[in-house]
C-alpha positions in Angstrom: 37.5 6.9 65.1 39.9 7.8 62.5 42.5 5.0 61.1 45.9 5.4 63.0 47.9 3.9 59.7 49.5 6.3 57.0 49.6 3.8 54.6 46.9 1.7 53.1 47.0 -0.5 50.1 43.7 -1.1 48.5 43.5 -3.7 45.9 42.2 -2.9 42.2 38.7 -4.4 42.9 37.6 -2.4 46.1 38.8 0.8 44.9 36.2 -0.3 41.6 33.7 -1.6 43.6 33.6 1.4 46.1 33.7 4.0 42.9 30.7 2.2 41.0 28.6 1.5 44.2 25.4 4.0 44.3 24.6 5.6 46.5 27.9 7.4 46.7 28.4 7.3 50.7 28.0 3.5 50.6 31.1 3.3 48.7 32.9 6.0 50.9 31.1 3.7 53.9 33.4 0.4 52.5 36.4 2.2 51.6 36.1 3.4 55.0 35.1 -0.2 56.7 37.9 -1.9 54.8 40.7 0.2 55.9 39.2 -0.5 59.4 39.7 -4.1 59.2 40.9 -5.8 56.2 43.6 -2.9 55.4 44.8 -2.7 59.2 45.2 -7.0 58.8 41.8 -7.6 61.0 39.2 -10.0 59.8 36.5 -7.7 61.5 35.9 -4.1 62.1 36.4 -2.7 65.5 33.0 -1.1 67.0 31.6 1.1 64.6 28.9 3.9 65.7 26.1 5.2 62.9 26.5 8.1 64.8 29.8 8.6 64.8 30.4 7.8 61.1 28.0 10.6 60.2 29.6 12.9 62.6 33.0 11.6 60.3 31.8 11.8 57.0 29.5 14.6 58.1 26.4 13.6 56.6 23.0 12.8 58.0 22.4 9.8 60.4 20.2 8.2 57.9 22.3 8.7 55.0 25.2 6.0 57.1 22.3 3.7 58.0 20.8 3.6 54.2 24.5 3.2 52.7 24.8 0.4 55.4 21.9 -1.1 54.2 22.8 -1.0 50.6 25.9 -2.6 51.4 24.2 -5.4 53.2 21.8 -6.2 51.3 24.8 -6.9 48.0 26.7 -8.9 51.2 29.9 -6.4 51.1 29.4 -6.1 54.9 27.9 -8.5 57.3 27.1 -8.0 61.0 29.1 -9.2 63.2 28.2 -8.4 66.7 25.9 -5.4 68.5 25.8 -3.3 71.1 22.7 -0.7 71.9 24.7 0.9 74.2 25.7 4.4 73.7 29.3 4.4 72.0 28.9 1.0 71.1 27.4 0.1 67.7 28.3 -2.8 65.7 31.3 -5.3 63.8 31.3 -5.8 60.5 33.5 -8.2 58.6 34.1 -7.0 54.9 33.4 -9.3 52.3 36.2 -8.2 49.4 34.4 -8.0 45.8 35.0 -10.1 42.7 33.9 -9.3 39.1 31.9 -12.2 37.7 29.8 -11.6 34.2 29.3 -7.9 34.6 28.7 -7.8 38.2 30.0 -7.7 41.4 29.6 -10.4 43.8 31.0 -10.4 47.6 33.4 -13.7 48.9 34.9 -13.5 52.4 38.1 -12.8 52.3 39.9 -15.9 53.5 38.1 -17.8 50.0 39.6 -14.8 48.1 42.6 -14.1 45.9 43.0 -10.5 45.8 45.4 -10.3 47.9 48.2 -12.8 46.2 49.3 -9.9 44.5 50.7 -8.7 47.2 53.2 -11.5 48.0 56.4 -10.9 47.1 58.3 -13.8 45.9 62.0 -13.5 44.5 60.8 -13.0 41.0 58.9 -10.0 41.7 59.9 -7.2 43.3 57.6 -4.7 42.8 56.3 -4.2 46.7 59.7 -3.9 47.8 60.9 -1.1 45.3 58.1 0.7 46.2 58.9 0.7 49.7 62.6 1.3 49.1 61.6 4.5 47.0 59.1 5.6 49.9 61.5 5.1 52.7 64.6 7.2 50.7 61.7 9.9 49.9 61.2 10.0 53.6 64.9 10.2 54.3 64.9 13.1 51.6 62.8 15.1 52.8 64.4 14.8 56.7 67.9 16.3 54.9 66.6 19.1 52.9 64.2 20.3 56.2 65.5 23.7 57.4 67.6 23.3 60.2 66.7 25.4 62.8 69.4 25.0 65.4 72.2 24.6 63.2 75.3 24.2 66.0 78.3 24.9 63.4 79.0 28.0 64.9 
């Protein structure tokens, strides 16, 4: 169940959301829900397992199902859909968090704007520098790698 992608942008207000959030593992349980869905360009999770999330984060059973609960109860997660069958579990869409008077409340993602930052327009081109620098680190590091069959002989 881990998250195939290498590269995950979270916005400002999830990474403070999931940092404040008490108990601890229910903001390790959205950090991991939203790279699941919102992160990988989903509106929902795929099916997600109590059991195998505690077997992931390797913590008790009920620790996942009270940091689930905490997180429903605010509305950061709703369920979706659910399965009893074994392997199964549930869907949750994540509801992204906004900062209003000291608190945080939870909108669904299509009513919010966190993610406008992200658009590149032709004033701006923050995004793309970044991924320019990341792609010639990459190239970097494939030139200086030890060549091991070296065929300059």
């Amino acid at each position: 169940m881990v998250v195939k992608s290498r590269f995950v942008i979270i916005p400002m207000p999830v990474l403070q959301f999931s940092m404040k959030v008490r108990p601890a593992n229910a903001g390790r349980l959205y950090i991991y829900l939203y790279s699941m869905s919102l992160a990988a360009g989903r509106k929902i999770t795929p099916w997600v397992s109590f059991r195998e999330l505690a077997d992931y984060f390797q913590v008790k059973y009920g620790t996942i199902e009270l940091a689930a609960k905490a997180l429903m109860q605010i509305n950061a997660i709703v369920p979706i859909a659910r399965k009893n069958r074994k392997g199964y579990g549930q869907k949750y869409q994540v509801n992204v968090p906004k900062y209003v008077n000291g608190e945080f409340i939870f909108i669904a993602p299509d009513e919010s704007n966190i993610f406008d930052d992200l658009i590149v327009d032709e004033n701006s081109k923050t995004l793309v520098s970044v991924i320019k620098r990341l792609k010639s680190r990459k190239e970097k590091l494939y030139k200086d790698q030890l060549k091991l069959f070296h065929e300059d002989v």
